[in-house]
C-alpha positions, 0 to 999 in steps of 0.5 A: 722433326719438321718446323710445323710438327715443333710448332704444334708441340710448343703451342699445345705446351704453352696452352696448357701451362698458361691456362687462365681462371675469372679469380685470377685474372680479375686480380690484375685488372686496372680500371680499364680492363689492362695491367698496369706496369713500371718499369724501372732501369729505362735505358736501351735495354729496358726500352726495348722490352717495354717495345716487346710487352706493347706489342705482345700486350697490346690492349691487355698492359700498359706502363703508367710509370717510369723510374731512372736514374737519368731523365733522358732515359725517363723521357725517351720511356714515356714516349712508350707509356701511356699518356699522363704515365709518370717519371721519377728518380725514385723507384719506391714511388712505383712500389707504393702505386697500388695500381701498379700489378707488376715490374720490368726491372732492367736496371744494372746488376748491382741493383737487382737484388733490391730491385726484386726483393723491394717489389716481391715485399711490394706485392709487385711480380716482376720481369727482371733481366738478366743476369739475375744477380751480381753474385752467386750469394746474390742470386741465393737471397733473391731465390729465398725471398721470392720463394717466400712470397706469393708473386711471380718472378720471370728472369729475361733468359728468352731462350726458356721460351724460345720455340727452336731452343725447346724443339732442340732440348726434345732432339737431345732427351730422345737421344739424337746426339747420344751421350754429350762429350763436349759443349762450345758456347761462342759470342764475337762481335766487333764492337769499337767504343768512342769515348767522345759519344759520352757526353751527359744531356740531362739530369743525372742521379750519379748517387742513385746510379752507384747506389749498392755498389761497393765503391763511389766515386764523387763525380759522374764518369761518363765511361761508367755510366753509359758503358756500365757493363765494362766495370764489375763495380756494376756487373760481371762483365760479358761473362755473365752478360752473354754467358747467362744465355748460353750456358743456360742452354747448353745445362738445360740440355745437358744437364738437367738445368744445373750449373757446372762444379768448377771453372776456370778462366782466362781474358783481357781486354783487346779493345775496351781498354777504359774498363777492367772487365775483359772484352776478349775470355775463354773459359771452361767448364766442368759438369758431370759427364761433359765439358764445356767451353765459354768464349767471347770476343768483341773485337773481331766478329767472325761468324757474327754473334752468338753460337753454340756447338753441342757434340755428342757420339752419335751426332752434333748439334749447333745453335744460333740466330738462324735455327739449329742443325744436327750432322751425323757423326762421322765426320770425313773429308771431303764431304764435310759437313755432311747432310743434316739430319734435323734443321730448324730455321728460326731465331730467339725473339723475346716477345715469347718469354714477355707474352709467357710472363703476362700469362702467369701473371694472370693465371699465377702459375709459373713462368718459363724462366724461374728464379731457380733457373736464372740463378742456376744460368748465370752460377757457371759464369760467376764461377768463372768471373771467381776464376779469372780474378783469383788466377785458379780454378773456383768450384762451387759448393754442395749447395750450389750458393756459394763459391771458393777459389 
């Protein structure tokens, strides 16, 4: 398949999926012809995809709000807001702005259940990031209170609307690789911290940032603070963070979008050694007909960033920043790696999945990253996280809402 012919498909499927009616999208509409947005959780990650929807909504959204639990975060949001766009330290302000037609949630994990679930009860939809939620009963709430409102939920898994990862998913269902054996998702980077770097240069809400996680503590840590990824207080780690794309890719390709039935898990921490999450892990999986393997380490970055090696009886495929390839099998030396058979050249870009989002915001039909789907992606690294900190295998319940080890 050429990059052109996957490129006419995607296109012809995003058309039909985001067709828009005058009812729907006069529902949206501000006083000047625009969505209106605030974003809550304006840090790096957040200010990026607020970059994303200003390019991708250009004249049809702007923020109006910003709301963080640190003002330098505040401030940086509002240089990328529109002008006389507000800032606060309390969320629920946004909520109650009845001008305000959707959020961008990018707050840490342990606040995004509230998050969503404040904002559907709202009226709000909401483009959260991922991983949808910091446990697997977390994620079970969100998906049913969701469900029982009208709005529109997109999880920022950008994969589900990435162009090459779609036309990949199209190889697999016509059976190029043939039945799956075994799946390898990889991330290495080479990520030294400098603890000096750490230094607070505003006002912050140290209480809003603990706000539902299970522990406080009574005076601001800096580590924790600007290195909350390394702490499960606030997250699963890079188990979840990374995981929650790579797996998703490797089940919905797979295995029909569901999550594996038991893990387990091994790591520790080679190079961020100020946190209590591992920073170097590999883990397995097992789904009905395939295994798969999750591994990750950020103190070396051999091949650079993320991979993912899918390989079936008939062929391998591997995906990455740079596209996809798929080698025949079988593979002999010398001539290895043999010609590919399929090539696709092209990365994961994230103003697909925001321009996605704004469509069904207008024509109320569903995004490419449900709530299911990010439940269903970050469930397999949960179980993991399960593994790693019970030392045995976790298996997921029949329901898939819960996990024992």
């Amino acid at each position: 398949m050429s990059n052109q012919q996957a490129r006419r498909s995607f296109l012809k499927s995003a058309g039909t999926a985001t067709a828009l009616t005058a009812a729907s999208y006069s529902r949206v509409l501000g006083a000047n012809d625009r969505i209106q947005m605030g974003i809550i959780g304006s840090g790096g990650r957040g200010r990026s995809v607020m970059e994303s929807f200003n390019r991708v909504g250009k004249d049809q959204m702007e923020f109006i709000a910003v709301c963080d639990a640190y003002e330098p975060n505040q401030n940086a949001a509002l240089k990328l807001s529109r002008e006389g766009a507000k800032a606060t330290f309390e969320y629920k302000e946004l909520l109650n702005n009845k001008d305000i037609v959707a959020i961008l949630n990018a707050t840490p994990d342990h606040w995004h259940m509230q998050m969503v679930l404040d904002s559907v009860a709202a009226g709000k939809d909401v483009y959260t990031e991922k991983p949808f939620a910091l446990t697997i009963e977390q994620g079970a709430k969100i998906v049913k209170g969701v469900r029982s409102s009208k709005q529109i939920v997109q999880v920022g898994m950008q994969r589900r609307s990435s162009e090459m990862v779609r036309s990949a998913k199209g190889l697999v269902e016509a059976g190029e690789l043939g039945e799956i054996a075994l799946a390898r998702a990889q991330w290495y980077w080479n990520r030294p911290v400098d603890p000096n770097k750490w230094q607070f240069k505003g006002k912050l809400d140290w209480e809003r940032f603990q706000g539902p996680a299970k522990r406080h503590y009574a005076q601001p840590e800096p580590a924790r603070f600007f290195s909350w990824r390394s702490f499960f207080d606030y997250n699963g780690g890079h188990l979840t963070d990374q995981g929650t794309h790579l797996m998703d890719v490797i089940q919905w390709l797979g295995n029909d979008g569901k999550p594996p039935k038991t893990a387990v898990c091994q790591g520790m921490n080679t190079i961020h050694t100020h946190g209590d999450v591992p920073d170097t892990f590999s883990a397995v999986f097992e789904y009905p007909k395939f295994m798969a393997t999750w591994t990750l380490c950020y103190a070396n970055s051999y091949e650079d960033s993320w991979k993912i090696t899918i390989q079936g009886k008939k062929a391998t495929m591997v995906l990455d920043d740079d596209g996809y390839r798929v080698f025949p099998e079988v593979w002999k030396r010398p001539g290895i790696p043999p010609k590919p058979t399929h090539e696709f050249k092209g990365g994961i870009p994230t103003d697909p999945h925001v321009a996605n989002f704004l469509e069904c915001v207008r024509s109320r039909k569903e995004p490419n990253a449900t709530v299911e789907v990010g439940h269903n992606a970050v469930t397999g690294p949960h179980l993991a996280n399960i593994a790693f900190k019970s030392k045995t295998r976790a298996v997921l319940s029949d329901d898939g809402m819960s996990a024992k080890a």
